[in-house]
N, C-alpha and C positions, 0 to 999 in steps of 0.2 A: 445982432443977438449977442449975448452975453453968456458968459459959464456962472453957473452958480454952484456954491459951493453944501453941500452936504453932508451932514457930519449923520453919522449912524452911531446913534444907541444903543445896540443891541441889549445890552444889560439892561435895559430900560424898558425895549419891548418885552423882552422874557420874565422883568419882575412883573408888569402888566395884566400877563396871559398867567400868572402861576401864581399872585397877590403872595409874592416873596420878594422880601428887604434884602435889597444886594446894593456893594459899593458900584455907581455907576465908572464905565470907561469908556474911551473913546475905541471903536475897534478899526474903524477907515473914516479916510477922507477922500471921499469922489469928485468929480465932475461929472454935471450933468448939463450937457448945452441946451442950450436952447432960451426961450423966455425963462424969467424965473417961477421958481414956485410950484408944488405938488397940491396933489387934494387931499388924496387919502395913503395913507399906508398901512398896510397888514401883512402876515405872517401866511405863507403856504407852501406847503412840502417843504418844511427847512428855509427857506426863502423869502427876503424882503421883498413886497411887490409896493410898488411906489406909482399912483396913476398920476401922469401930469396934462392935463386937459391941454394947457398953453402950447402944447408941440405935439400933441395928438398921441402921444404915447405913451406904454405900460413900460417899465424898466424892475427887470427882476434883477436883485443884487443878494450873492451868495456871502454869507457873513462868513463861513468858512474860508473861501477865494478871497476876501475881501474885495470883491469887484463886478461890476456887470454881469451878468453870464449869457442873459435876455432880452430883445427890447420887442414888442411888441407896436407895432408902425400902424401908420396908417387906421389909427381906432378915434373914432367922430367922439370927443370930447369926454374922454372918459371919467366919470367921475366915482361914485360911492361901489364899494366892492364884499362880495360875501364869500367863504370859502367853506365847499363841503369837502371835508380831510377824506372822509371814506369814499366817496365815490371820485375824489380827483381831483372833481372842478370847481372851476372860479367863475363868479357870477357878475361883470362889472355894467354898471349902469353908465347906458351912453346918452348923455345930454343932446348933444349933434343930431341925433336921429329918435331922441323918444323911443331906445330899443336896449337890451341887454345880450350884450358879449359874452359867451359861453366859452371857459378857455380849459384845455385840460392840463392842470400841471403838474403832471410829470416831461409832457413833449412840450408846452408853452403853448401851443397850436390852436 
């Protein structure tokens, strides 16, 4: 397995979600082991949620921390993700099983 390298935009997502023109920066540089490569990335509770099918896992990364805070294991191929702000939770569709992960994030659980 190899580490791959990911560079977080933040400035990027937040012009995104709010269709306002900002200078982009870099705000971290992580590692993320495993095979390379994510599916999807979005925005919830404050928090980068990052699904990578290739190693069965969800990785929440805190822009504030600059770094992991959460990793979510053991999830059958996670791929596309929706997020309701009001009631909590996160909605991630699982390829591996033909089923949808219910996640609530505030606990990640």
């Amino acid at each position: 397995m190899r580490n791959i390298k990911f560079v977080l935009l933040i400035t990027l997502l937040s012009c995104s979600m709010f269709g306002l023109a900002a200078k982009l920066r870099q705000v971290a540089l992580i590692d993320l082991p495993g095979s390379p490569g994510f599916s999807h990335v979005t925005m919830a509770n404050g928090q980068v949620v990052i699904t990578r099918p290739g190693t069965n896992t969800i990785e929440i990364f805190s822009p504030t921390k600059r770094r992991i805070v959460a990793r979510i294991s053991q999830i059958s191929d996670p791929r596309g993700i929706t997020v309701d702000n009001d009631s909590g939770s996160m909605y991630v569709a699982l390829a591996g099983n033909n089923g949808i992960a219910v996640i609530d994030t505030r606990t990640w659980s």
